[in-house]
C-alpha positions in Angstrom: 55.2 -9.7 51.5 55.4 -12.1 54.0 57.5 -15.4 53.8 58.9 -18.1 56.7 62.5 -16.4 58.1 65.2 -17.0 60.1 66.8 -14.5 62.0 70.7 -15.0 62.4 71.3 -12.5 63.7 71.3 -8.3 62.5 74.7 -8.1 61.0 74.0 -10.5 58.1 70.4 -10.2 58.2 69.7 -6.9 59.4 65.9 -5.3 58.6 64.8 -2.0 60.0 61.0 -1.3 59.7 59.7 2.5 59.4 57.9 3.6 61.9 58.3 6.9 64.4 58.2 7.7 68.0 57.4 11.0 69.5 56.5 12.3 73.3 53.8 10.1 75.7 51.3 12.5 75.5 50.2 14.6 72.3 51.9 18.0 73.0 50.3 21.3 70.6 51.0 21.4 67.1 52.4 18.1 67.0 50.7 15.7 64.6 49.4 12.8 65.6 50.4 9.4 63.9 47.2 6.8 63.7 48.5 4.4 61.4 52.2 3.9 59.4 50.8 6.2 56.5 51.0 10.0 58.8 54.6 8.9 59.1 57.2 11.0 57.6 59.2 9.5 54.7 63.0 10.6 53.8 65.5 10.1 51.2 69.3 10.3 50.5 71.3 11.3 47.5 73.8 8.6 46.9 76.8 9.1 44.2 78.1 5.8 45.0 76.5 2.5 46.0 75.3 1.6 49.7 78.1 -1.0 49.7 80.6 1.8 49.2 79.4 3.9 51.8 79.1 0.9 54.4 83.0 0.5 54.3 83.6 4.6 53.6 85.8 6.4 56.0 85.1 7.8 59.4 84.1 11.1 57.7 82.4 10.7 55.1 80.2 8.1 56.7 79.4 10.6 59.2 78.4 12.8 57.0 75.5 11.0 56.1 75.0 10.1 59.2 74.6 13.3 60.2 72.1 14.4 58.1 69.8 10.7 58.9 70.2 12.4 62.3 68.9 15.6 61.4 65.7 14.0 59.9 65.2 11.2 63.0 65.5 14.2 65.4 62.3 16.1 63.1 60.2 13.1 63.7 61.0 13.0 67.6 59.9 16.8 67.5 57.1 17.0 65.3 54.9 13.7 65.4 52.8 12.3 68.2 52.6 8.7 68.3 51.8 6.4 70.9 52.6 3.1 69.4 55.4 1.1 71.0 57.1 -0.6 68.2 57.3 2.3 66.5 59.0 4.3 69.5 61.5 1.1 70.0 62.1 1.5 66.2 63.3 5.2 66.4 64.7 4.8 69.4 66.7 1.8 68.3 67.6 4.4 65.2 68.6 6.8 67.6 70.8 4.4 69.8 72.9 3.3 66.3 73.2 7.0 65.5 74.7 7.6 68.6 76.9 4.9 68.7 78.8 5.4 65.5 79.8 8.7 66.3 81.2 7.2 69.6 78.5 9.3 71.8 78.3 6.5 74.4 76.7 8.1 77.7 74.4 9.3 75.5 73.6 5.9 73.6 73.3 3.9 76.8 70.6 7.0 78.1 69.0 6.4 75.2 68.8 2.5 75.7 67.5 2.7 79.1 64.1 4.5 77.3 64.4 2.1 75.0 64.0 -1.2 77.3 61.4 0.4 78.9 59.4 -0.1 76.2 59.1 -3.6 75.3 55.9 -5.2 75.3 57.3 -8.8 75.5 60.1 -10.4 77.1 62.1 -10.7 74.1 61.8 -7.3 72.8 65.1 -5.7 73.0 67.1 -8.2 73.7 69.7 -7.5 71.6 70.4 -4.2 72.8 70.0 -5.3 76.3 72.6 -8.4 75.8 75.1 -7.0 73.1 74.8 -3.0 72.5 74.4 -2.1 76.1 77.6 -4.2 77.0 79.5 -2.9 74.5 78.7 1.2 75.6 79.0 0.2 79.0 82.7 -1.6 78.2 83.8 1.9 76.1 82.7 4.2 79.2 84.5 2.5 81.4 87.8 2.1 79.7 87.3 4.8 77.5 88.3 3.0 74.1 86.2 1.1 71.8 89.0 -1.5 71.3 91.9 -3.9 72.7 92.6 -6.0 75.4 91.2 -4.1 78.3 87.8 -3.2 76.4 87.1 -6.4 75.5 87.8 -7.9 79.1 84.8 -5.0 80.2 82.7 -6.2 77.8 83.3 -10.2 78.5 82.2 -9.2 81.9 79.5 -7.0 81.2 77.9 -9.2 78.6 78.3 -12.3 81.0 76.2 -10.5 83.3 73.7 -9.4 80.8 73.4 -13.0 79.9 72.9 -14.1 84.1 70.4 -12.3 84.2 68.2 -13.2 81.5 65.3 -16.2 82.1 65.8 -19.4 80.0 62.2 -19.3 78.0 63.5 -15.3 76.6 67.3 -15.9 75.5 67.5 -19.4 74.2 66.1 -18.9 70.9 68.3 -15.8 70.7 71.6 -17.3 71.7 70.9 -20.6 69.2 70.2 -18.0 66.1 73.1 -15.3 67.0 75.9 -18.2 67.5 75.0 -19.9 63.9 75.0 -16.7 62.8 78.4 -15.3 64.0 79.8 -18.5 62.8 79.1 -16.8 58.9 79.7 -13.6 60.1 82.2 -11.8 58.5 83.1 -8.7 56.7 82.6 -10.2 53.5 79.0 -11.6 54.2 78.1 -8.2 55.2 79.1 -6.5 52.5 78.3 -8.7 50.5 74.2 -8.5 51.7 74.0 -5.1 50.8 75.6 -5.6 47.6 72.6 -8.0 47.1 69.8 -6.2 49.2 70.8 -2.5 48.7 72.6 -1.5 45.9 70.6 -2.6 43.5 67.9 -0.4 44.8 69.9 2.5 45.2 71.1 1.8 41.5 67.5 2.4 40.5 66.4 5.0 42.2 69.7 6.7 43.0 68.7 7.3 46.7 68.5 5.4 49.8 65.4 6.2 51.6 65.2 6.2 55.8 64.5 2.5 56.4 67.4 1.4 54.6 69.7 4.5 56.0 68.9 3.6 59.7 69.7 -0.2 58.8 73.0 0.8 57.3 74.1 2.8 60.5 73.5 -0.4 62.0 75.5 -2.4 59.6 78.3 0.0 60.4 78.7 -0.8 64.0 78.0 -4.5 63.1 81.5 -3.7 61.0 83.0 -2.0 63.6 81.9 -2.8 66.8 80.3 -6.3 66.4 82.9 -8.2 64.5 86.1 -7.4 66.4 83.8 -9.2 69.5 83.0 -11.8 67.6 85.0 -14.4 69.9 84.0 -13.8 73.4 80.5 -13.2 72.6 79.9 -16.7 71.3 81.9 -17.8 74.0 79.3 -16.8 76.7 76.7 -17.7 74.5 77.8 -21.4 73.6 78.2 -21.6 78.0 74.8 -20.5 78.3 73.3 -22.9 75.8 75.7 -25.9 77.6 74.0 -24.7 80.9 70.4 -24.8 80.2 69.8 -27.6 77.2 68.3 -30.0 79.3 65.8 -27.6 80.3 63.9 -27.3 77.3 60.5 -28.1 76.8 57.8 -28.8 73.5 54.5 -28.2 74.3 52.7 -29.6 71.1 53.5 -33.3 70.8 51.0 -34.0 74.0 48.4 -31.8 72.1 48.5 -33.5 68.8 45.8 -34.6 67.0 46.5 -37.0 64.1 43.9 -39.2 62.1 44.2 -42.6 60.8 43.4 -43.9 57.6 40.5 -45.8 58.4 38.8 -43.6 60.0 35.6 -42.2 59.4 36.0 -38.4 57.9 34.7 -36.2 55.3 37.1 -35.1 52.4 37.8 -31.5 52.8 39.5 -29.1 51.0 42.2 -26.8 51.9 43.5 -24.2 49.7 46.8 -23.2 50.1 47.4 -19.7 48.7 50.8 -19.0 48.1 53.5 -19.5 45.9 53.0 -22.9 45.0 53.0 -26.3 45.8 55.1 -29.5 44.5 52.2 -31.4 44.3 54.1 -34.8 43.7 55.0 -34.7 47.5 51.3 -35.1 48.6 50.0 -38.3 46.3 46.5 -39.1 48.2 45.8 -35.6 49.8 45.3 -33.7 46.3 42.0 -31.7 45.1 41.1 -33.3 41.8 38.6 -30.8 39.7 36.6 -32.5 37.4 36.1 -29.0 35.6 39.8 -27.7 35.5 40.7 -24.2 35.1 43.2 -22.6 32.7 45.8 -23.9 35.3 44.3 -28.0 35.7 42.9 -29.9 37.6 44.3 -29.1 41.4 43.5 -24.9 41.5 44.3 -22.1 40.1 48.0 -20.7 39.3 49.1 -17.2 38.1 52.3 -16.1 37.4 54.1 -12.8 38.4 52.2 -10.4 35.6 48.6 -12.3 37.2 48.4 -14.2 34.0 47.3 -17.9 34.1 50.1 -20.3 34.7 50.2 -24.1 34.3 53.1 -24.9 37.3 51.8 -25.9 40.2 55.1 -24.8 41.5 57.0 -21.3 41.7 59.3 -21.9 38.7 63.2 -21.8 38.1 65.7 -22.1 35.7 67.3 -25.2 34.8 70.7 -23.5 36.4 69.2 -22.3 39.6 67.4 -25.4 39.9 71.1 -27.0 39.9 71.9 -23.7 42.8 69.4 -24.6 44.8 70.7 -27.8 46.1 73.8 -26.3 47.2 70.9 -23.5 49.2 69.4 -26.8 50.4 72.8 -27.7 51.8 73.5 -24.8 52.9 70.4 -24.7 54.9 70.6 -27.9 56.3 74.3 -26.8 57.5 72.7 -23.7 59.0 70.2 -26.4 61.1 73.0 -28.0 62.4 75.1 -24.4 63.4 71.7 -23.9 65.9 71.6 -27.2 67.1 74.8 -27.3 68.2 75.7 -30.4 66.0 78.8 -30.7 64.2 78.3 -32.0 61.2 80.0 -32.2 58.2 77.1 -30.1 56.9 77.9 -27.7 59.6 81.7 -27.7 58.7 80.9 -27.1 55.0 78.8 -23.9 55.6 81.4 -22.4 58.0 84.4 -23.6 55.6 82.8 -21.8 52.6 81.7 -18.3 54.5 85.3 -18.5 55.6 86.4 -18.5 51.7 83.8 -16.2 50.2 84.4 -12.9 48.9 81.6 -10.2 49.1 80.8 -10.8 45.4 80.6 -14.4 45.6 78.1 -13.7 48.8 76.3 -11.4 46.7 75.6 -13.9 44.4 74.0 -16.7 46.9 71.8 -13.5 49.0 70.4 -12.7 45.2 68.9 -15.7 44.8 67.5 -16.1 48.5 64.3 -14.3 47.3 64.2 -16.7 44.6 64.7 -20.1 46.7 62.4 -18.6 49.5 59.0 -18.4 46.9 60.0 -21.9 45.6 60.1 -23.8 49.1 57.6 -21.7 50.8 54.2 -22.8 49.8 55.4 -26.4 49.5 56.4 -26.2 53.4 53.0 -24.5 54.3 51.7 -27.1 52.3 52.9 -29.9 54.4 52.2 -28.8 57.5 48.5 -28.0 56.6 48.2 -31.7 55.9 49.7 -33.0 58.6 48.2 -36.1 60.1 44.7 -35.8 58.3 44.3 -38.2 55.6 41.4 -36.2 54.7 42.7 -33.4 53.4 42.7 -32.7 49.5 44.7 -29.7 49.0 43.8 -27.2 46.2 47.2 -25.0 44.8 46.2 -21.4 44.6 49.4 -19.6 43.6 51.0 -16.3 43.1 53.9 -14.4 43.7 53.5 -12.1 46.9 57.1 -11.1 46.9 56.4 -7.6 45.0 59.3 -5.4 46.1 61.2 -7.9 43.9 59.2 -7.8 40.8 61.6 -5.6 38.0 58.2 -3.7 36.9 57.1 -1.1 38.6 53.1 -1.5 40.0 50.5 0.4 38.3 46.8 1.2 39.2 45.9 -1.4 36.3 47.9 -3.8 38.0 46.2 -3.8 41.5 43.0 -4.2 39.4 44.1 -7.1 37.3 45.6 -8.9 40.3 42.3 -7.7 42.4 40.4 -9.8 39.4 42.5 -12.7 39.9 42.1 -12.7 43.5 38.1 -13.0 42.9 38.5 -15.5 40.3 40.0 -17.8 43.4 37.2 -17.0 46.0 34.9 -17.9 43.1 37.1 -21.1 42.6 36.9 -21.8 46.4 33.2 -21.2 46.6 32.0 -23.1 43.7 34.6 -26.0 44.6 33.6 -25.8 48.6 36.9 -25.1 49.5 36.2 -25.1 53.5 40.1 -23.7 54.8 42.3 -21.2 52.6 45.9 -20.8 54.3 47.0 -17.1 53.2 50.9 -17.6 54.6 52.1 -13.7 53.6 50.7 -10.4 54.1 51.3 -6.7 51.9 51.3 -3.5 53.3 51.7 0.4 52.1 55.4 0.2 52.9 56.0 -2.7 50.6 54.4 -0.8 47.7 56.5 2.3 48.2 59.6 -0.4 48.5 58.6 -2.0 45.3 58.0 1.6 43.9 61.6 2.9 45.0 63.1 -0.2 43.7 62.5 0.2 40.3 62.9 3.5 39.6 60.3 5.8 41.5 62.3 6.2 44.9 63.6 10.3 44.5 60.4 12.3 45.5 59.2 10.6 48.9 55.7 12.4 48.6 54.9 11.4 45.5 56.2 7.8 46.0 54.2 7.8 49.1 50.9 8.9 47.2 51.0 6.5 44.3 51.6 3.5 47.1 48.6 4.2 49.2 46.8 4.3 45.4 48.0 0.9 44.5 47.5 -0.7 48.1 44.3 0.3 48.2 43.0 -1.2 45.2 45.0 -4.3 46.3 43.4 -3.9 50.0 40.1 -4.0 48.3 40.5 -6.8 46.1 41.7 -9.3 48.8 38.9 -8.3 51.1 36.9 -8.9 48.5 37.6 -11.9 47.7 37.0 -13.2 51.4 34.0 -11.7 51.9 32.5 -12.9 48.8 33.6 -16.5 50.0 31.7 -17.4 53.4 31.4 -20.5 53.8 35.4 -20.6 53.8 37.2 -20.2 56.8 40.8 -18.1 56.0 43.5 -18.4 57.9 46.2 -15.7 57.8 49.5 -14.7 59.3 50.1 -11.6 62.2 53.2 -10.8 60.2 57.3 -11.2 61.3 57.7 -7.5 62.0 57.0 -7.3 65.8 54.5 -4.5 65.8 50.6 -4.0 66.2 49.6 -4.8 62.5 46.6 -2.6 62.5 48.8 -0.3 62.7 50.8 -1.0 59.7 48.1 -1.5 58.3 48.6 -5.3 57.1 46.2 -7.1 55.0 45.2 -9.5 55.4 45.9 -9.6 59.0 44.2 -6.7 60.0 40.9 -7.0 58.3 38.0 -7.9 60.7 35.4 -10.1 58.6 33.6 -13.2 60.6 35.3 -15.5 58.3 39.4 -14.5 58.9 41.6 -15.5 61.3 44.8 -14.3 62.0 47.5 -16.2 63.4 51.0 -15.0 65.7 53.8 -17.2 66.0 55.1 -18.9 69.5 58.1 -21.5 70.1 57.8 -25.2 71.3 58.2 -23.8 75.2 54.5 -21.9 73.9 56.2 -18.5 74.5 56.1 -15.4 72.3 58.7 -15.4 69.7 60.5 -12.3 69.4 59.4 -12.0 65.8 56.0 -12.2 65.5 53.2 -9.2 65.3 50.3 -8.6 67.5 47.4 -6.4 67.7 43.5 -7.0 68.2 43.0 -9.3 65.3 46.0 -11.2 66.3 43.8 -14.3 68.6 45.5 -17.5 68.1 48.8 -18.6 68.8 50.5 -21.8 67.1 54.0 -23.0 66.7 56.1 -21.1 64.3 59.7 -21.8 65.1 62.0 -24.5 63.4 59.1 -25.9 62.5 59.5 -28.9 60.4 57.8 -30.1 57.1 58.5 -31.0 52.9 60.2 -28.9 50.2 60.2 -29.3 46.7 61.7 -32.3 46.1 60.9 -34.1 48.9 63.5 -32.8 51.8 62.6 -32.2 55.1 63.9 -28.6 56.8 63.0 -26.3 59.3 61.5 -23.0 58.9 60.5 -20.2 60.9 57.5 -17.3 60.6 54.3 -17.0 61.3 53.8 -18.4 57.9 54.3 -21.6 59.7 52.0 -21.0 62.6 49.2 -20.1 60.0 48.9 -23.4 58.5 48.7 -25.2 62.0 46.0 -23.6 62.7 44.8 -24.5 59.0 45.7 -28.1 60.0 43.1 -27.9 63.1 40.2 -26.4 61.0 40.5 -29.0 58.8 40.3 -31.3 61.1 37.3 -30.1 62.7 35.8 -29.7 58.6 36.2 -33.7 58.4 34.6 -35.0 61.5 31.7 -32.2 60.9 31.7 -31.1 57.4 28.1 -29.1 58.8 30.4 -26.2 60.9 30.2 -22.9 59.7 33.5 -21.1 59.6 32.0 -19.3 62.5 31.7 -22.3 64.9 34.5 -23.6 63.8 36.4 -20.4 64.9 34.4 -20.9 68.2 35.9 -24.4 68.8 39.9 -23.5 68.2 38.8 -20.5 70.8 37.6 -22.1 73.4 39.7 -25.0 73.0 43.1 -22.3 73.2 45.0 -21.7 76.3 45.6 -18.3 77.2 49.2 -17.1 78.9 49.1 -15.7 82.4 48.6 -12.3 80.8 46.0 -12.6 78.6 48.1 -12.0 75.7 48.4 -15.0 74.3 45.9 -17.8 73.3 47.8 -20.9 72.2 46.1 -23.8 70.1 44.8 -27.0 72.0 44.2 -29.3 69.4 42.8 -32.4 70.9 40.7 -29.5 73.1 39.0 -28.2 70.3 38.4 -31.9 68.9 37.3 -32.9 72.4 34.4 -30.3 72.0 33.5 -31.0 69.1 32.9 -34.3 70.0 31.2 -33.5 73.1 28.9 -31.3 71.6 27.4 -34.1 68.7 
């Protein structure tokens, strides 16, 4: 599923992932979790829709909450599992639980286990900088609202904010003040009108994932909102304090070709969800023995049938929407940068206006708007600054959970087929670089599953996911390993967690020719949102960065499916001064030419390094 993201902040764009936490050691009869598939799944009966429920009173919200308690506290007592992210996700769970029923000494115990958890600097930062403020702010005036609560909590989340370093909060603080400034109770609602209900209309049930993130949503309603004003105040002083402290790392390790000089074509794939190809005149792969598609790749649309658009296709009437979501975007930009512009004005003017209906409408066709930019974007930064390049379109639609049929057995194979049909494509066409910005996993089958239909018996949902995935698994390994002499890039995934053990593909294959990418800022640190684990060995730029949608604007995006295609960029680079590199060696040259972070965990890309080396060694 994976596609470029920007995190606003949890209230409007709020995304819990399953996974389960249990005791430090494995304690008898407990069983022990190895991957996201020995996890526990769990639904609810819903009469109404999620939207309902959201804004239900005190009672009958609890209700339910209650019994998404009962079922968290089963997990805590019956699983062993030793992954982090998947302890901070239950925890976190546990902490919104207890903080809608107003159990606040217990919810800030339970957020002092949680921050001992992270694993990077940024992970739990919003529980240490807004949720711990507010529980500490109720204890000590014992109300959850009015003048004398919200003076605790200006002071407590002031202090928070002190004591944070630069290089962790900034990103935060740019990304939570744009988003407060849409924040309201009709965006929210209005999101789970468009994210949530129709699922639940479906399948009649809302399953863990989507009950934990509701709980949330609930004291984003509640808790959240009525703070809204003093938190962006501290915020906005913080970002005032520290602007001219920021750095970019990349400009100084640039590498960018002229025309004149001497390189080899080479051909990068980009596989994704299409390219506007009119944006790239110069740096196109021309076949002169087309497919089905033409003469630049290979396209299939959403049943894995041949397509002849280049380019994710709309209607005539969204195609009219989307430049309002281009606006819209653009406006967003300006929220972070702290530029007010009329842009800007517009985007808070209209959120100010909307009705939860009307903001049901623009979240519905995010999905939609998100596979027509993406590949474009990836596109353009894959070619960035190397005249050489002649990109080759290899599309499909990745965002499954969306797709109105429900998957089949037969339709893992047919889409396994078409995946080999494009490592044939890039083998007999030389294709050097593929670019694979997104990634699946068992959870988004079961997702896709629930979505249309299948969600009411968990086991069985569960069973005919891991059926599906697999055959998809296969077919994409498949295709890489029957391509060698192409080097494929791929993305760690936005989820902040160990992707082996979410079993991602293709990020946590290990074949000679893959490598998968995470995401850091311009500073080169971490960003809160990408995953990790030991395929995970390059680091590139993935936040706000810039490059081409369809049509021809410039925006910023964020994701590892941005980082992916930078190191994409590199190996292309390193294909046209040597087109005689293996994959291999040319994985051995962005290696050595990486720098790695103080702890080891990080290994960022050093372009005019690797280039160095190259040269060095002819």
């Amino acid at each position: 599923m994976l596609r470029s993201f920007r995190l606003w902040i949890s209230a409007v764009a709020c995304v819990v992932v399953l996974i389960a936490p249990s005791a430090r050691s494995q304690a008898a009869g407990k069983k022990k979790v190895s991957n996201q598939a020995d996890l526990p799944r769990f639904t609810y009966p819903m009469t109404g829709s999620a939207s309902d429920l959201l804004q239900a009173d005190d009672a009958t919200f609890n209700a339910f909450a209650a019994k998404v308690n009962a079922d968290l506290g089963s997990i805590f007592r019956d699983y062993d599992i030793q992954d982090k992210a998947t302890l901070r996700t239950l925890l976190s769970a546990r902490l919104n639980i207890q903080q809608a029923a107003g159990e606040n000494q217990q919810a800030l115990e339970t957020t002092a286990s949680l921050l001992k958890l992270g694993e990077k600097p940024t992970d739990n930062l919003e529980t240490k900088v807004a949720i711990k403020p507010a529980l500490q702010a109720a204890i000590k005036t014992n109300s959850a609202s009015g003048p004398t609560f919200e003076r605790a909590y200006r002071e407590y989340f002031r202090e928070a904010w002190d004591a944070l370093q630069l290089d962790v909060a900034w990103d935060f603080a740019r990304n939570a003040i744009a988003g407060f400034a849409t924040f309201n109770q009709a965006a929210l609602v209005g999101y789970v009108k468009a994210d949530f209900d129709p699922a639940v209309q479906k399948s009649g049930v809302l399953d863990n994932r989507q009950a934990w993130a509701l709980i949330r949503m609930r004291n984003n309603l509640l808790v959240e909102l009525p703070l809204k004003e003093p938190t962006v105040e501290v915020m906005r002083q913080y970002i005032a304090a520290h602007k001219a402290q920021q750095t970019d790392i990349w400009q100084a390790r640039e590498v960018t070709f002229a025309p004149d000089q001497k390189l080899t074509p080479v051909a990068v794939a980009i596989w994704d969800t299409g390219v506007d190809v009119s944006l790239f005149p110069g740096q196109l792969f021309n076949d002169p023995h087309p497919t089905a598609s033409g003469i630049h790749g290979l396209a299939f649309d959403d049943n894995g049938n041949p397509s002849t658009s280049w380019l994710f296709p709309v209607t005539a009437a969204q195609q009219q929407q989307y430049q309002d979501y281009l606006a819209d975007t653009k406006g967003k930009q300006d929220l972070r940068d702290g530029i007010d512009s009329q842009a800007a004005r517009d985007v808070v003017k209209r959120a100010s206006k909307q009705t939860a209906e009307q903001t049901r409408e623009r979240e519905s066709l995010g999905p939609v708007f998100n596979e027509y930019e993406h590949g474009t974007h990836v596109a353009g930064i894959a070619a960035l600054g190397n005249p050489a390049v002649r990109l080759v379109v290899a599309r499909f639609n990745d965002s499954i959970s969306h797709f109105p049929f429900q998957p089949t057995p037969e339709y893992a194979r047919h889409m396994a087929a078409d995946f080999m049909q494009m490592s044939d494509y890039f083998r007999t066409r030389n294709v050097r670089v593929v670019n694979m910005s997104w990634e699946d996993d068992p959870r988004e089958f079961e997702a896709w599953l629930s979505n249309t239909g299948a969600g009411t018996d968990v086991e069985e949902r569960k069973r005919r996911a891991a059926e599906i995935y697999a055959i998809w698994r296969d077919g994409i390994e498949s295709a890489i390993r029957s391509a060698p002499g192409t080097l494929f890039v791929c993305v760690a995934g936005n989820t902040n967690s160990d992707a082996g053990f979410g079993q991602d593909v293709p990020a946590s294959l290990h074949l000679p020719n893959l490598i998968t990418v995470g995401a850091v800022n311009a500073a080169g640190k971490e960003t809160d949102f990408t995953s990790y684990g030991d395929t995970v060995v390059l680091h590139a730029d993935g936040d706000e960065v810039e490059s081409y949608v369809p049509g021809g604007s410039r925006i910023k995006m964020s994701g590892t499916s941005m980082a992916s295609p930078n190191v994409a960029n590199l190996a292309a680079k390193l294909f046209a001064l040597d087109p005689s590199l293996t994959p291999v060696q040319v994985i051995e040259l962005i290696e050595k030419g990486a720098t790695a972070s103080e702890d080891g965990r990080l290994h960022l890309i050093n372009p005019k390094a690797s280039v160095a080396l190259l040269q060095a060694s002819r």
